[in-house]
DOROMI-458599 format. One record per residue: x, y, z negated of N, C-alpha, C, O, CB in turn; residue in three letters; residue number from 1. Coordinates in pm, 1 decimal, always signed. Last residue first. Glycine has a CB too. Layout:
> n_east | n_north | n_up | ca_east | ca_north | ca_up | c_east | c_north | c_up | o_east | o_north | o_up | cb_east | cb_north | cb_up | code | pos
> X | Y | Z | X | Y | Z | X | Y | Z | X | Y | Z | X | Y | Z | ALA | NUM;
...
***
This chain:
> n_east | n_north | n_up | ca_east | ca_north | ca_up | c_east | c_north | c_up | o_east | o_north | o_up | cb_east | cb_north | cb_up | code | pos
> -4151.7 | +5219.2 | -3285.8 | -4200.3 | +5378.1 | -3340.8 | -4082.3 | +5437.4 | -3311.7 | -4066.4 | +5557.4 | -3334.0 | -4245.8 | +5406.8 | -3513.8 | UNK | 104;
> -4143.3 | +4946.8 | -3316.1 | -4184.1 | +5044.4 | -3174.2 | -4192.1 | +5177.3 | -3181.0 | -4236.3 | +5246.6 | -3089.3 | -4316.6 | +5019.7 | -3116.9 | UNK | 103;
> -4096.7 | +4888.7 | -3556.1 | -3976.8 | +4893.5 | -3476.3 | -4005.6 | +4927.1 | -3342.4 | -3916.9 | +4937.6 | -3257.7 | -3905.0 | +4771.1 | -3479.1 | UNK | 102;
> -4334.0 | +4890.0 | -3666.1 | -4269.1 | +5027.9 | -3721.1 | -4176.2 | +5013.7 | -3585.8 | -4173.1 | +5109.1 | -3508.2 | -4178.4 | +5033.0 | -3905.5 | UNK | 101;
> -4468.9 | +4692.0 | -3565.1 | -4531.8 | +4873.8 | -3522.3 | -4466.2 | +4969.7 | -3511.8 | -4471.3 | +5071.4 | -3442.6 | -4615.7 | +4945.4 | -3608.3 | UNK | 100;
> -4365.5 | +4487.7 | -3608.1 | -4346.0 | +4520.2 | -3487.2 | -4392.3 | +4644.8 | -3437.8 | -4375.7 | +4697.6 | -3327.9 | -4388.5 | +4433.1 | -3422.3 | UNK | 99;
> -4452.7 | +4451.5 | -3923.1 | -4315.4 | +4508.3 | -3829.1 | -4291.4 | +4562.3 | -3739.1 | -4220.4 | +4662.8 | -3735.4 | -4250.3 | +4452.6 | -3789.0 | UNK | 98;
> -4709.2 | +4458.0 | -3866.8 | -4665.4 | +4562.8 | -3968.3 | -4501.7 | +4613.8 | -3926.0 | -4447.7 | +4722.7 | -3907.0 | -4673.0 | +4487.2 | -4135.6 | UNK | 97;
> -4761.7 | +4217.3 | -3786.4 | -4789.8 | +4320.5 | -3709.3 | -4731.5 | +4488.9 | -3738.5 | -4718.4 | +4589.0 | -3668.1 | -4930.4 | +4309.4 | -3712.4 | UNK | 96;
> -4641.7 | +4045.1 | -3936.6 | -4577.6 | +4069.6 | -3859.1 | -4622.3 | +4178.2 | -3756.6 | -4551.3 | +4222.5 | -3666.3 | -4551.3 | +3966.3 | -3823.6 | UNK | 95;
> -4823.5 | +4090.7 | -4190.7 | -4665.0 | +4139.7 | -4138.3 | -4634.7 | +4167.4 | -4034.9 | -4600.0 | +4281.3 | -4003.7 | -4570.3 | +4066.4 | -4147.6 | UNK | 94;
> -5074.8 | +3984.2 | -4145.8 | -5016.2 | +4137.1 | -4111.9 | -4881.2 | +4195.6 | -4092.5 | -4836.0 | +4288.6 | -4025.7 | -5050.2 | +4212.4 | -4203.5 | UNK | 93;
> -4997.1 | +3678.1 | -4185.8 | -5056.1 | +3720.2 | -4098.1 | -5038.5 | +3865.3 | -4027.2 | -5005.3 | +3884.0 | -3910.1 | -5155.9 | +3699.2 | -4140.9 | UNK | 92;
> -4928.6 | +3724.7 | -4442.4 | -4848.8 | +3674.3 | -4354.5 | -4926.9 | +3703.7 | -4211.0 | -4863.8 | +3776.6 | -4134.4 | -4818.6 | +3523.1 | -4391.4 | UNK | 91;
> -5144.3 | +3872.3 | -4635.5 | -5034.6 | +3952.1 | -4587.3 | -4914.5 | +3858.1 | -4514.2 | -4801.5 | +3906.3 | -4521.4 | -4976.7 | +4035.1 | -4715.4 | UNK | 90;
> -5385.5 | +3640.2 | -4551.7 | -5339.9 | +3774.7 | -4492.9 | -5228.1 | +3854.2 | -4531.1 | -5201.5 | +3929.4 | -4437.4 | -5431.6 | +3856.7 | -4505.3 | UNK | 89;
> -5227.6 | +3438.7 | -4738.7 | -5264.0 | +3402.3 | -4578.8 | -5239.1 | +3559.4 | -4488.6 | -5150.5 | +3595.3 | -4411.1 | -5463.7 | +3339.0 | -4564.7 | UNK | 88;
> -5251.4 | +3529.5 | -4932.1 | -5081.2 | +3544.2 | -4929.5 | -5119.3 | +3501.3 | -4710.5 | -5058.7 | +3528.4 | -4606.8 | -4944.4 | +3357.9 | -5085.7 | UNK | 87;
> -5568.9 | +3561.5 | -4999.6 | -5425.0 | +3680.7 | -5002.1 | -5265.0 | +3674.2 | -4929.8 | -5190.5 | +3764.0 | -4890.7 | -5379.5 | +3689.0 | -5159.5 | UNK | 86;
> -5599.5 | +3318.6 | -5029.2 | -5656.9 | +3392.7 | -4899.5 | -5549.4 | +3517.3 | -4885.8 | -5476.2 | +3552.2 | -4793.3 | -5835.9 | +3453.3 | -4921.4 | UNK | 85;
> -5434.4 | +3189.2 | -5230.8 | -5445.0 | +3178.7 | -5132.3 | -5483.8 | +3296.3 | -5038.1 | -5397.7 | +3360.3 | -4977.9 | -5503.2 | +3092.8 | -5136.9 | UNK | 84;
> -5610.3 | +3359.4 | -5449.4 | -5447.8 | +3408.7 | -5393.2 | -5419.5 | +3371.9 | -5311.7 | -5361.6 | +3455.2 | -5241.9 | -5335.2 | +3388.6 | -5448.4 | UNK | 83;
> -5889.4 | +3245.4 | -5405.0 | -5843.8 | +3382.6 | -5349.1 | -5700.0 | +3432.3 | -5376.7 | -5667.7 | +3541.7 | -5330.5 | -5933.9 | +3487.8 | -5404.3 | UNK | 82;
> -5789.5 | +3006.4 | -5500.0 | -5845.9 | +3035.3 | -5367.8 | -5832.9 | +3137.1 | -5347.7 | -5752.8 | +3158.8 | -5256.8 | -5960.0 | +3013.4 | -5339.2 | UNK | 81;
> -5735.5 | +3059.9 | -5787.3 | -5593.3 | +2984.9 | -5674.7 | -5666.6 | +3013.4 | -5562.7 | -5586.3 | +3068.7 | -5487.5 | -5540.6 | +2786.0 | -5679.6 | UNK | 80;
> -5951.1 | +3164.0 | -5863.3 | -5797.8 | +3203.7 | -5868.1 | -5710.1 | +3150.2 | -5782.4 | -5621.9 | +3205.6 | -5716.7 | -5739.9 | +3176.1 | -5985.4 | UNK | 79;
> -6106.7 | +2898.3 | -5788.8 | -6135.1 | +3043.4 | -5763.2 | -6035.9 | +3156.1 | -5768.4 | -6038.7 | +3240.6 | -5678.9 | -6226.1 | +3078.7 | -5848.5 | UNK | 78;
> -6010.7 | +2726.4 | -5999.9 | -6037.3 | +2734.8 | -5888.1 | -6038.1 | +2857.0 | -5808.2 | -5929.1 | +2898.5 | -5768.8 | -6127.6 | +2685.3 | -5886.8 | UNK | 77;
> -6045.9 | +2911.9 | -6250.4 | -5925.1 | +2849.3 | -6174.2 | -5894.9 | +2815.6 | -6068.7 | -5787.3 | +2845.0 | -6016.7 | -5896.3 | +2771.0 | -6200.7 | UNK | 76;
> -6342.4 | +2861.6 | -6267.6 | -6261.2 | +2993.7 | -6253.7 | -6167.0 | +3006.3 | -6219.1 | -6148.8 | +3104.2 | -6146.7 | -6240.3 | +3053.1 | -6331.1 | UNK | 75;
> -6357.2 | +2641.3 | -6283.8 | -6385.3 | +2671.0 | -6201.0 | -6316.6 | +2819.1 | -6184.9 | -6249.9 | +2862.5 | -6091.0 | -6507.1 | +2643.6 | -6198.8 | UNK | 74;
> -6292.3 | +2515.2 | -6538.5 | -6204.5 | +2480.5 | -6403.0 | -6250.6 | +2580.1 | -6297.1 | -6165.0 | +2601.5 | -6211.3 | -6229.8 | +2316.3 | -6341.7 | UNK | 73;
> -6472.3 | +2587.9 | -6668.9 | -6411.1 | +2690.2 | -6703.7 | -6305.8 | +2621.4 | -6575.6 | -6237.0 | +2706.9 | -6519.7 | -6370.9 | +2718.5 | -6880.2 | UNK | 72;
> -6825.4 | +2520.3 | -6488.1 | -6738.7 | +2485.3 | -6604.7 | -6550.1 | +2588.2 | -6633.0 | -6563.3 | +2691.9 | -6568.1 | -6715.8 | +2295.9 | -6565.4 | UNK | 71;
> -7137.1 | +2708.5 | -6521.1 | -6989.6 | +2657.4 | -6406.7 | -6920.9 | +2599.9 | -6556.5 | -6946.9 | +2621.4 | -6674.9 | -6859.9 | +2834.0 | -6289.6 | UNK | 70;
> -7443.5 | +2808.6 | -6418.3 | -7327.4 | +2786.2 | -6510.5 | -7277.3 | +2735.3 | -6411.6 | -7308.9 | +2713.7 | -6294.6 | -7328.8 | +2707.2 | -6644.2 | UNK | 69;
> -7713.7 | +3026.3 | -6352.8 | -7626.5 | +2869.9 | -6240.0 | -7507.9 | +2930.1 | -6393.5 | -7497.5 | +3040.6 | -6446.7 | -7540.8 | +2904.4 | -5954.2 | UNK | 68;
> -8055.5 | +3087.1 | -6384.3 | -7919.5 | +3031.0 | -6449.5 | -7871.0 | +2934.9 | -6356.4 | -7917.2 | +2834.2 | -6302.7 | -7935.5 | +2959.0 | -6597.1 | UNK | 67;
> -8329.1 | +3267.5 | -6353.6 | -8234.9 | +3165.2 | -6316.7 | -8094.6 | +3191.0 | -6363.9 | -8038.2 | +3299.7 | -6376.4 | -8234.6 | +3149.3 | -6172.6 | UNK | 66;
> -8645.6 | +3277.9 | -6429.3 | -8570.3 | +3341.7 | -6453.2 | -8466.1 | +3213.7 | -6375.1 | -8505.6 | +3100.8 | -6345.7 | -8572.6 | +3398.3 | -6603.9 | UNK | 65;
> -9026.1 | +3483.7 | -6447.1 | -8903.2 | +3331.0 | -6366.0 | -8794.4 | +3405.6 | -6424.7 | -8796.9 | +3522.8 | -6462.5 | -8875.3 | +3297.4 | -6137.8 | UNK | 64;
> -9121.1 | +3686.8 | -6584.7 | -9195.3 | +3613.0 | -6515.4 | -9125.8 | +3476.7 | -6449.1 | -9191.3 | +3380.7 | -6408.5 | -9248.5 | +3701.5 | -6423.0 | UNK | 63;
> -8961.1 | +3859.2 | -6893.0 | -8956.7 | +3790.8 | -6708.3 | -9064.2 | +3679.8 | -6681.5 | -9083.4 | +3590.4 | -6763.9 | -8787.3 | +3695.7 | -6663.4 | UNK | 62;
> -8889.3 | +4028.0 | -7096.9 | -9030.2 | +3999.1 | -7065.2 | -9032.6 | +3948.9 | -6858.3 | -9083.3 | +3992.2 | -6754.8 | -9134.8 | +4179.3 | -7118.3 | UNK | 61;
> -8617.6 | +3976.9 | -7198.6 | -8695.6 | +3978.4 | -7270.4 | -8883.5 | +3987.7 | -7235.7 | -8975.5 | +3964.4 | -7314.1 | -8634.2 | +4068.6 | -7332.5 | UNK | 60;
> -8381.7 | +3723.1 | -7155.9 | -8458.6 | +3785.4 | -7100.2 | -8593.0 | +3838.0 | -7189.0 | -8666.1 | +3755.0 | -7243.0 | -8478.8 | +3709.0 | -6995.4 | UNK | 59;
> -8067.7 | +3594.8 | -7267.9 | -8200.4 | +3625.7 | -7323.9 | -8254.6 | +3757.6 | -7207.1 | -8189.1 | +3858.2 | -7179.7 | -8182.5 | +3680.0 | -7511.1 | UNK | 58;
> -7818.8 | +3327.9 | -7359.7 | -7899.1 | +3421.3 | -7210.9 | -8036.7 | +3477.9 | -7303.3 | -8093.3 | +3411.2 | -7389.9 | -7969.7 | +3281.3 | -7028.1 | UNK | 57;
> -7560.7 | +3264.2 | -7537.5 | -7707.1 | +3303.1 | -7516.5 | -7736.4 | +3397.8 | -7444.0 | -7702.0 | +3516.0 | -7447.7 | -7769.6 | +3332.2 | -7618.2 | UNK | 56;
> -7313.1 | +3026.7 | -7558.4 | -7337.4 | +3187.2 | -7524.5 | -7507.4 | +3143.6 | -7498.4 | -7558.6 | +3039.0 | -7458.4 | -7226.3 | +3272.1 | -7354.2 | UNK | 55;
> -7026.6 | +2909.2 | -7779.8 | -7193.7 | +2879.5 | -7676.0 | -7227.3 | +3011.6 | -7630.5 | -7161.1 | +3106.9 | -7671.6 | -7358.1 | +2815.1 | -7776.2 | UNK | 54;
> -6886.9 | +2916.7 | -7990.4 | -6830.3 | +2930.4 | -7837.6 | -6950.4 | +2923.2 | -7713.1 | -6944.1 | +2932.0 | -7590.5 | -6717.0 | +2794.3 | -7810.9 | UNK | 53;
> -6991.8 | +2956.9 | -8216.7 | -6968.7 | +2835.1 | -8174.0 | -6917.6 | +2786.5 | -8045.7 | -6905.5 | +2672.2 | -8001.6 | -7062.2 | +2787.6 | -8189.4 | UNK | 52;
> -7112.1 | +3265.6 | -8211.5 | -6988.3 | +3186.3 | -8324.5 | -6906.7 | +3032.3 | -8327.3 | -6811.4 | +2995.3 | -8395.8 | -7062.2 | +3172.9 | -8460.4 | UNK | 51;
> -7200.2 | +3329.6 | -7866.4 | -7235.2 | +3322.5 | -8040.0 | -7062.5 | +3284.0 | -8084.9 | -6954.0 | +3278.0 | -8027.1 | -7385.5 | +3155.6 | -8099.3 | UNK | 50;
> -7191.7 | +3589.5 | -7667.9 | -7173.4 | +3501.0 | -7737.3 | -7118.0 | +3422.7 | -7878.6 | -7029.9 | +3449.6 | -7960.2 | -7151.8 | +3485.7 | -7680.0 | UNK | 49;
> -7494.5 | +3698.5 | -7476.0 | -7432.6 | +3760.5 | -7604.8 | -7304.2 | +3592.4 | -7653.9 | -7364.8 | +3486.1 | -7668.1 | -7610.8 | +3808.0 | -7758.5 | UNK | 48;
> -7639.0 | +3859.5 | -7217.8 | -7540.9 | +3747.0 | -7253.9 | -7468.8 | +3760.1 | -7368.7 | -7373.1 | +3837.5 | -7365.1 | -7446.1 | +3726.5 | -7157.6 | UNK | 47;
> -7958.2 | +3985.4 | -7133.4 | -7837.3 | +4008.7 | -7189.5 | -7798.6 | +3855.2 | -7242.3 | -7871.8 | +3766.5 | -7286.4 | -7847.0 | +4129.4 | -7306.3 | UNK | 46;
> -8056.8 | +4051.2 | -6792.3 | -8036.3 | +3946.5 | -6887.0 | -7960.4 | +4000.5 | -6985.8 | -7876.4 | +4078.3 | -6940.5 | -7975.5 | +3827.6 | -6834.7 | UNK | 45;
> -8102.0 | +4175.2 | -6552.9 | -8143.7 | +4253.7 | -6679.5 | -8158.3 | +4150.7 | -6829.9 | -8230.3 | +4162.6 | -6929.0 | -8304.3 | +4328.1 | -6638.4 | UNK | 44;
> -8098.2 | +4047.2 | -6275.0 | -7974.1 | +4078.0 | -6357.6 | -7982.6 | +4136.1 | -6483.2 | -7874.6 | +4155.2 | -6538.9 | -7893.7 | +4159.1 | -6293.0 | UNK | 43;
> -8344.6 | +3740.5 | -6264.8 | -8243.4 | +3860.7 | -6270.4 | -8205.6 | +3910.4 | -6374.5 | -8226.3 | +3885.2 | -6493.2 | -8277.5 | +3962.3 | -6214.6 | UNK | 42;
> -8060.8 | +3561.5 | -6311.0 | -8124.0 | +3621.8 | -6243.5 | -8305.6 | +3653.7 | -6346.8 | -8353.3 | +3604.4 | -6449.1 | -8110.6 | +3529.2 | -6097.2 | UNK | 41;
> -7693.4 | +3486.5 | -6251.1 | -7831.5 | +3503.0 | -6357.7 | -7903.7 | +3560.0 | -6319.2 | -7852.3 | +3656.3 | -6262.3 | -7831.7 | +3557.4 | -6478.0 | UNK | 40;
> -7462.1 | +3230.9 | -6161.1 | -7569.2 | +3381.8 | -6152.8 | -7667.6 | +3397.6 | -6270.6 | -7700.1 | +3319.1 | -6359.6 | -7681.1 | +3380.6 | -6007.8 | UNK | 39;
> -7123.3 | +3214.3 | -6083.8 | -7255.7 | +3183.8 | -6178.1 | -7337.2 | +3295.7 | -6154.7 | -7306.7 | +3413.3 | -6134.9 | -7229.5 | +3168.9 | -6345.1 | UNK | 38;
> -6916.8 | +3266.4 | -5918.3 | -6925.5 | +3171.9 | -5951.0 | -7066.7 | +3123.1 | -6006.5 | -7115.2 | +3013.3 | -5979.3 | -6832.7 | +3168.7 | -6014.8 | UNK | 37;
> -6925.9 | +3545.3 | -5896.9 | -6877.6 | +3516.4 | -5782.8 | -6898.1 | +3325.7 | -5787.3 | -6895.1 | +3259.6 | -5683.5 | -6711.4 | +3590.8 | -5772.6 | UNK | 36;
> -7016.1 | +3653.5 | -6151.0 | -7072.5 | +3662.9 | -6108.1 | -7061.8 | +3610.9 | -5931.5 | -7154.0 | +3627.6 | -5851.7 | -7087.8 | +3757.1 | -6162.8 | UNK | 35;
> -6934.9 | +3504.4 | -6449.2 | -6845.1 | +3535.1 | -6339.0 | -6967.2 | +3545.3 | -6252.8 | -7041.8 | +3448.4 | -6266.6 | -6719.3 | +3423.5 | -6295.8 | UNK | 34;
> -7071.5 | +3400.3 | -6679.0 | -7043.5 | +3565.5 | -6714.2 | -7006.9 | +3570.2 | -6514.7 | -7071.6 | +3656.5 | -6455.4 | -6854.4 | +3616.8 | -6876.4 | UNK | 33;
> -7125.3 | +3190.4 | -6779.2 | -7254.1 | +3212.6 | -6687.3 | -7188.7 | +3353.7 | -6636.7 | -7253.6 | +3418.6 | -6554.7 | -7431.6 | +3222.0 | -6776.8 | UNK | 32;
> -7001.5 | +2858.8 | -6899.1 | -7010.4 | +3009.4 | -6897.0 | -7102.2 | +3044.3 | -6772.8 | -7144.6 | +2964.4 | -6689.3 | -6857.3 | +3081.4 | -6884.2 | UNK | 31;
> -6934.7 | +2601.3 | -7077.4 | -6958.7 | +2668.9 | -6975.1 | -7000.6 | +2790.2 | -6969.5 | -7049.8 | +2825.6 | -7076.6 | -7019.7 | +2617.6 | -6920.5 | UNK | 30;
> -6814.1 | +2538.6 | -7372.3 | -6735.3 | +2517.7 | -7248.9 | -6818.2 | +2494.0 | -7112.2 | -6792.1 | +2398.2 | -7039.5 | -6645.4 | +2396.2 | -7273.7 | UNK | 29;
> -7091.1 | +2565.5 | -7558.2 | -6948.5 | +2572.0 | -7538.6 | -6872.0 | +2497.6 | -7380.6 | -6913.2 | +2403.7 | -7312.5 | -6894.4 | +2493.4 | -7677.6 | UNK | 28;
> -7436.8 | +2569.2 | -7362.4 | -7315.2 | +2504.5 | -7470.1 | -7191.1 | +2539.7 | -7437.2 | -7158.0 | +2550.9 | -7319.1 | -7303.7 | +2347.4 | -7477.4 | UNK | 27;
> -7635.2 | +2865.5 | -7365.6 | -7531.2 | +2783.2 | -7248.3 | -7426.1 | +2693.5 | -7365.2 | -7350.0 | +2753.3 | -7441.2 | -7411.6 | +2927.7 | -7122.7 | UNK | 26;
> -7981.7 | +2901.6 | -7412.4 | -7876.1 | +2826.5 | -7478.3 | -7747.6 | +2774.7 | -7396.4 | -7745.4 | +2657.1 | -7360.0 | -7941.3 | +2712.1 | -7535.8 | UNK | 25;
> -8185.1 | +3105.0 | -7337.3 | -8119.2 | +2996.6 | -7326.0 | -7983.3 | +2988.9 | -7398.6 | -7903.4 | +3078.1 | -7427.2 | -8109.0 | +2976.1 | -7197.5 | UNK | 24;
> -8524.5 | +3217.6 | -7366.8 | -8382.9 | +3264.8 | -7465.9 | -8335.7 | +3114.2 | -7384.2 | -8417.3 | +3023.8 | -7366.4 | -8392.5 | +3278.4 | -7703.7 | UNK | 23;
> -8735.0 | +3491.6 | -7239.1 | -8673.4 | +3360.1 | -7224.6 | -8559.7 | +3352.5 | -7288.8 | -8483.1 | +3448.8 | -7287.7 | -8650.0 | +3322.1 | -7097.1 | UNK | 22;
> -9062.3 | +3599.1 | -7316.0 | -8933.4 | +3573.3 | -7355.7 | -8844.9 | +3494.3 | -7327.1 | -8857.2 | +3391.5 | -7393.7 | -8930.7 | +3559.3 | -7439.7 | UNK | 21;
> -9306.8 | +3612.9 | -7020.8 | -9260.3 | +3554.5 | -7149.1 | -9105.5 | +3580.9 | -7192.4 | -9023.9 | +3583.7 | -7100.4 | -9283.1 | +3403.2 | -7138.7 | UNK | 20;
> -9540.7 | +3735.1 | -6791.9 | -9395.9 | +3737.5 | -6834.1 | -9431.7 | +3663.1 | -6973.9 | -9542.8 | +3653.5 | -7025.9 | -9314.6 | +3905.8 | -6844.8 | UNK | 19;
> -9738.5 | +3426.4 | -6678.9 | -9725.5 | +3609.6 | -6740.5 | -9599.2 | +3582.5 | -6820.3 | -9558.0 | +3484.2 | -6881.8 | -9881.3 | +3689.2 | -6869.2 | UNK | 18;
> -9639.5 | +3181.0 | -6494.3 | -9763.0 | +3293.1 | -6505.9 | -9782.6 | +3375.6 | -6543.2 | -9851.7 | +3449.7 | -6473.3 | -9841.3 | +3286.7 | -6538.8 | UNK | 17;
> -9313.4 | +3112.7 | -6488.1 | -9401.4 | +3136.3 | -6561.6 | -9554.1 | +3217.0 | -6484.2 | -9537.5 | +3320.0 | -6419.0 | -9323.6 | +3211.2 | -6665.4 | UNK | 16;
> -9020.9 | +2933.7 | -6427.9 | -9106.9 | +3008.3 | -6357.2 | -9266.7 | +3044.6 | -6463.3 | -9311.4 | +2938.1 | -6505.8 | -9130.5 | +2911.9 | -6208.3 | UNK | 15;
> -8685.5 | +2860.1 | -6393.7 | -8790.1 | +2852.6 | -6499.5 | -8909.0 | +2953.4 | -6458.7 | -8873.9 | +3071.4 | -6460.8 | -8724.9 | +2892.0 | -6648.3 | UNK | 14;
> -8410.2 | +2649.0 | -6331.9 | -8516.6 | +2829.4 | -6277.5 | -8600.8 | +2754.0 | -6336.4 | -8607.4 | +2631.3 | -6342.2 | -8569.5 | +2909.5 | -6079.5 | UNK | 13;
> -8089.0 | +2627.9 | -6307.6 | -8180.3 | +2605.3 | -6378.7 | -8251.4 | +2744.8 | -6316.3 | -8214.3 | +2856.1 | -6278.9 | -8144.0 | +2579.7 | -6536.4 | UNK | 12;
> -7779.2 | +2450.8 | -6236.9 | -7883.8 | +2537.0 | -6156.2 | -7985.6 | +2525.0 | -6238.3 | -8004.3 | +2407.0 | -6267.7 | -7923.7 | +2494.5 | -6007.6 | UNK | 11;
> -7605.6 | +2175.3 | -6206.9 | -7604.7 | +2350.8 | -6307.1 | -7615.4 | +2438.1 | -6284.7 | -7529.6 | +2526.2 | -6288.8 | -7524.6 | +2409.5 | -6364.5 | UNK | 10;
> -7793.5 | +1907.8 | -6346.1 | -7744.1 | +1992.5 | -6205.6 | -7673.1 | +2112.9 | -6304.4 | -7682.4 | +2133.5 | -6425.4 | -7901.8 | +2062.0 | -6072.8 | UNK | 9;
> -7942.8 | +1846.2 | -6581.0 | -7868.7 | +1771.6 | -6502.5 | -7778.4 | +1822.6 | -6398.4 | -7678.1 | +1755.1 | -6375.3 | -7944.1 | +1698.1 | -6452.8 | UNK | 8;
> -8024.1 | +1944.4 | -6936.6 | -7990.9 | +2012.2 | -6774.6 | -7886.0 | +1878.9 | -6703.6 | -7785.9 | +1830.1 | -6756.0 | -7875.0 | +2208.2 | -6788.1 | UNK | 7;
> -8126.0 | +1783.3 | -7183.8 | -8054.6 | +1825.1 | -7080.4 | -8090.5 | +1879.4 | -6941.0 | -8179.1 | +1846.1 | -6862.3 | -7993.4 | +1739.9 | -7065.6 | UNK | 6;
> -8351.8 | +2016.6 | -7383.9 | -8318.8 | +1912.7 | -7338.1 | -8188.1 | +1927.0 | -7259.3 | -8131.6 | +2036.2 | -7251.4 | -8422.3 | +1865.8 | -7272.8 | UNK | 5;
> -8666.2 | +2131.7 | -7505.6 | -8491.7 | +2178.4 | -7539.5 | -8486.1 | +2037.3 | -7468.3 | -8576.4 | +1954.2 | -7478.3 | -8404.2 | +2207.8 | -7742.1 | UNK | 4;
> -8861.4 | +2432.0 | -7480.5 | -8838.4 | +2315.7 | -7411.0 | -8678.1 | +2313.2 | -7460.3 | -8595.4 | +2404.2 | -7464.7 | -8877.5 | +2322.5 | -7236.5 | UNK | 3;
> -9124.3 | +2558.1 | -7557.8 | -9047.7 | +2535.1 | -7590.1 | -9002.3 | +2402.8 | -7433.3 | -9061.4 | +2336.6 | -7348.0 | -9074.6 | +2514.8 | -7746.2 | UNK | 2;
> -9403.3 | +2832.0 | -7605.4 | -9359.7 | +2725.3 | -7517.9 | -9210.5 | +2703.6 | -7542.1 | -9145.8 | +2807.9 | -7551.1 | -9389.5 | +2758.5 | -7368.0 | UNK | 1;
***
């Protein structure tokens, strides 16, 4: 069983009746690796990537399988959000941090 085409969304699940091999194809400039961003499911996938910047998902006997990609902004995203959240809480603790010591 074959299937090559576009993906519209960047969520893919593929469901089968008896396990089968699943090999996917992620094209250059998206990735599947960040697990806070992209999933794979399940996790007994290996991600190898090729010579063309593309990366290959391969499951070797799964019954369904799932793929969420992202594009490489995203990771960036995600960097700037959680430094955000960071600089939020150590403003936030300071000042509790001060007022502990100068009661001590």
């Amino acid at each position: 069983m074959r299937y090559n085409g576009p993906i519209v969304q960047n969520h893919m699940v593929v469901s089968f009746s008896e396990p089968y091999r699943v090999v996917v194809n992620v094209p250059p400039g998206l990735d599947v690796r960040n697990r806070f961003i992209g999933a794979i499911s399940p996790p007994d996938a290996t991600v190898s990537e090729q010579k063309d910047g593309s990366l290959l998902v391969t499951w070797n006997a799964t019954r369904s399988a799932e793929l969420r990609f992202y594009p490489p902004e995203r990771e960036n995203w995600l960097a700037w959000f959680g430094q955000f959240w960071i600089i939020v809480a150590i403003v936030l603790i300071l000042p509790f941090l001060l007022s502990r010591r100068k009661g001590s």
